[in-house]
DSSP file (Angstrom, degrees, kcal/mol; ACC not computed):
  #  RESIDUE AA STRUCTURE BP1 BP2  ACC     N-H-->O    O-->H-N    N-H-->O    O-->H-N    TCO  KAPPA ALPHA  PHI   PSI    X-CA   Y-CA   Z-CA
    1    1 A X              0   0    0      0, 0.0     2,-0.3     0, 0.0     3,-0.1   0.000 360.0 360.0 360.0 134.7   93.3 -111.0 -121.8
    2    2 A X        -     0   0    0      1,-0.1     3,-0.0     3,-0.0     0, 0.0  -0.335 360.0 -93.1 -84.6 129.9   92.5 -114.6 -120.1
    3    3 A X        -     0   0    0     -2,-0.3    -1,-0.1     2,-0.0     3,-0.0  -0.098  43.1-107.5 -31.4 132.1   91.9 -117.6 -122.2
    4    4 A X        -     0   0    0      1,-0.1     2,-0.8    -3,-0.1     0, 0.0   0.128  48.4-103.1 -40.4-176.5   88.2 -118.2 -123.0
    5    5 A X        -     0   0    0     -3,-0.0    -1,-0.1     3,-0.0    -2,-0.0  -0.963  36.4-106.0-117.0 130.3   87.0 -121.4 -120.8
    6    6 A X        -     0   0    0     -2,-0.8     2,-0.4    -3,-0.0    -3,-0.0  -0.338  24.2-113.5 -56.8 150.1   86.7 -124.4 -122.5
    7    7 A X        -     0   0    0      2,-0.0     2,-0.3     0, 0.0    -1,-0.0  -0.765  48.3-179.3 -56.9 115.0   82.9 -126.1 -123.5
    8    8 A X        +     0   0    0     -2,-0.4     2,-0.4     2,-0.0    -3,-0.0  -0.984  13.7 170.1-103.5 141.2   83.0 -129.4 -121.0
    9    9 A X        -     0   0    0     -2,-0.3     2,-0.4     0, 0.0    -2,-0.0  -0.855  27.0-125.9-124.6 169.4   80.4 -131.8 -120.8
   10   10 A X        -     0   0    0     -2,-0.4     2,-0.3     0, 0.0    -2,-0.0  -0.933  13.6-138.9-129.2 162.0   80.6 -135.0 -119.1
   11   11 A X        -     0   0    0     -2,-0.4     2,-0.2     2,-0.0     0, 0.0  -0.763  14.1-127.4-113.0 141.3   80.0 -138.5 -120.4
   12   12 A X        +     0   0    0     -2,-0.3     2,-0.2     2,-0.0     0, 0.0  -0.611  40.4 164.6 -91.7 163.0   78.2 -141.3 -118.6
   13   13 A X        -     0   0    0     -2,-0.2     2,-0.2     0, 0.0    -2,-0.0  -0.808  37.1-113.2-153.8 140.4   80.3 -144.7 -118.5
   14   14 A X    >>  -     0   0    0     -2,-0.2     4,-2.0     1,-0.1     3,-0.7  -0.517  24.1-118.9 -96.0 167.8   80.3 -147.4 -117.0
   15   15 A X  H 3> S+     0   0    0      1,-0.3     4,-2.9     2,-0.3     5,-0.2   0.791 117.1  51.2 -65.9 -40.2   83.1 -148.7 -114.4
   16   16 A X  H 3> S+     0   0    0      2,-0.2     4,-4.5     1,-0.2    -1,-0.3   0.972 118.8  41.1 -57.0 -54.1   84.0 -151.8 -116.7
   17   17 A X  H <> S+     0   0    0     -3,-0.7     4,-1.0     1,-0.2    -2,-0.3   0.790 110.8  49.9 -76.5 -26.9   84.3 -149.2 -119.4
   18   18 A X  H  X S+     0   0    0     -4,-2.0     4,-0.8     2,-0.2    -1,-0.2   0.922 113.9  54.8 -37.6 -57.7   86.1 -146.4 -117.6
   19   19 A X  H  X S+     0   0    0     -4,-2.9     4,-1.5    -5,-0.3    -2,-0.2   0.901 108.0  46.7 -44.5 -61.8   88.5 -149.4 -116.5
   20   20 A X  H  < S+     0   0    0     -4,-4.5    -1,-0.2     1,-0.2     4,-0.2   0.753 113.8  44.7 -85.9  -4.2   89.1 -150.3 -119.8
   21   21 A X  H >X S+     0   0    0     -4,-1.0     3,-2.0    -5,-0.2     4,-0.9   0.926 102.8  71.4 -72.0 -41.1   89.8 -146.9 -121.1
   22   22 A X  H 3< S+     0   0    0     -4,-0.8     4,-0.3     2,-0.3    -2,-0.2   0.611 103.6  33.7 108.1 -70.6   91.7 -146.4 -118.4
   23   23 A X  T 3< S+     0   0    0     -4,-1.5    -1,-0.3     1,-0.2    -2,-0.1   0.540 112.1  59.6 -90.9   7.4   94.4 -148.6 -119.4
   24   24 A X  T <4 S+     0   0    0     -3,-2.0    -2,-0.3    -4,-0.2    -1,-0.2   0.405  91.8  68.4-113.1 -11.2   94.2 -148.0 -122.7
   25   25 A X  S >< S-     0   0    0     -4,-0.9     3,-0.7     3,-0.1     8,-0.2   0.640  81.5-144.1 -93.8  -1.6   94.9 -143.8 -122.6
   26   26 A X  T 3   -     0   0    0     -4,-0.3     3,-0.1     1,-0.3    -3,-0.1   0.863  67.9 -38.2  67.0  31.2   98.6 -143.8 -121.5
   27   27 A X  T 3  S+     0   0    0      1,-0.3     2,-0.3     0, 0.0    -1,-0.3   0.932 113.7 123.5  73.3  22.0   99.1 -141.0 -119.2
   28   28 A X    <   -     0   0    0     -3,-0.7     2,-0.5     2,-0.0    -1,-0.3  -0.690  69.4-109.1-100.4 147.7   96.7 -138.9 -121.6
   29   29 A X    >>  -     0   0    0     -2,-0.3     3,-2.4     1,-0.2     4,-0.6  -0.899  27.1-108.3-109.3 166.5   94.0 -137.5 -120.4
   30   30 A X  H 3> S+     0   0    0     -2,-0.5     4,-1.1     1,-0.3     5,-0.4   0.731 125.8  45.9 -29.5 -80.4   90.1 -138.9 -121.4
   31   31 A X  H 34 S+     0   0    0      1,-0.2    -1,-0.3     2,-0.2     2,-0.1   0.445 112.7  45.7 -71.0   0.7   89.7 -135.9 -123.5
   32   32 A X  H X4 S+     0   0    0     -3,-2.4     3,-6.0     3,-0.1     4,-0.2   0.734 118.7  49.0 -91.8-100.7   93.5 -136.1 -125.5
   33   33 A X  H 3X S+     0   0    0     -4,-0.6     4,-1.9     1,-0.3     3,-0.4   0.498 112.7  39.5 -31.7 -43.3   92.8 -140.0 -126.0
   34   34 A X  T 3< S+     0   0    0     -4,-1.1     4,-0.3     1,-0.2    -1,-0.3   0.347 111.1  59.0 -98.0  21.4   89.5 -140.1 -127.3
   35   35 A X  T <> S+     0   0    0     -3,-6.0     4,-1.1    -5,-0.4    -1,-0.2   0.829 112.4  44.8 -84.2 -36.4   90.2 -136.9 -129.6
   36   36 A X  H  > S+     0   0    0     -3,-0.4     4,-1.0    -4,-0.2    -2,-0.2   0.855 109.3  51.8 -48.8 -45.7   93.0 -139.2 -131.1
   37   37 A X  H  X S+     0   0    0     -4,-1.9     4,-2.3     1,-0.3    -1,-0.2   0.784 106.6  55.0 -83.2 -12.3   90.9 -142.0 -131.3
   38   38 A X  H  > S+     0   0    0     -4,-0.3     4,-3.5     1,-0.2    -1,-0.3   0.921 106.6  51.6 -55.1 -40.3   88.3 -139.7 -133.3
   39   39 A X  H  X S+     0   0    0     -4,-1.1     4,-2.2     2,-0.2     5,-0.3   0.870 109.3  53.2 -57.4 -33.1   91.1 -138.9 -135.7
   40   40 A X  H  X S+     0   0    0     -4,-1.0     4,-2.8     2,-0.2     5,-0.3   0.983 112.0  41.7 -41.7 -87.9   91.6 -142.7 -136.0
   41   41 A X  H >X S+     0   0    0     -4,-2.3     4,-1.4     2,-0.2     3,-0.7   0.840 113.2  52.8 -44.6 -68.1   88.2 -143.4 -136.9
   42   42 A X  H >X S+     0   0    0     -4,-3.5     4,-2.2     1,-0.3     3,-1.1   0.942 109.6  52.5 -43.8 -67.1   87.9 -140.3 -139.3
   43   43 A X  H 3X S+     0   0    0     -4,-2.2     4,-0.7     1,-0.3    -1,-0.3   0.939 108.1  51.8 -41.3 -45.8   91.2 -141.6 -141.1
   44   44 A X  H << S+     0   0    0     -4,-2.8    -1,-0.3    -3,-0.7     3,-0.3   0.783 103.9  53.2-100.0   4.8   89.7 -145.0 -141.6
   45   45 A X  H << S+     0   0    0     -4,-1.4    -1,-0.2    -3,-1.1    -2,-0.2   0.619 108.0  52.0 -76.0 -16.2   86.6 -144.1 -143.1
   46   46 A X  H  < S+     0   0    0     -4,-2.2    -1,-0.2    -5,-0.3    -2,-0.2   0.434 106.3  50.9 -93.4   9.0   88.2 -142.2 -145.5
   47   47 A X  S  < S+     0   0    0     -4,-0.7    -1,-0.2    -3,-0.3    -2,-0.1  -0.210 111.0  50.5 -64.7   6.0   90.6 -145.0 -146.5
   48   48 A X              0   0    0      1,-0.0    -2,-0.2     0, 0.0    -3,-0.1   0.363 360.0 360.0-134.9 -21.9   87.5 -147.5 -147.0
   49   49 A X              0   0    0     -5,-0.0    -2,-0.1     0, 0.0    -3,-0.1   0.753 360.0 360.0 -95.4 360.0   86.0 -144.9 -149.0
């Protein structure tokens, strides 16, 4: 039975910020890096709380 398809949306950005994501995701792709960096941000709001 075939994999479901994943939900994608796209996200608007602008070149400067594309750029600087860009160098900042490491051979990740967008949606790997800024799942990590959610995890970040979720971890340090619970430590501050």
């Amino acid at each position: 039975m075939p994999k479901p398809a994943k939900k994608i949306t796209s996200i608007q950005l602008t070149t400067d910020t594309r750029d600087r994501l860009y160098k900042l995701k490491f051979r990740k792709t967008y949606d790997e890096f800024l799942s990590e960096l959610c995890v970040l941000y979720e971890e340090s709001q619970e430590e501050e709380e």
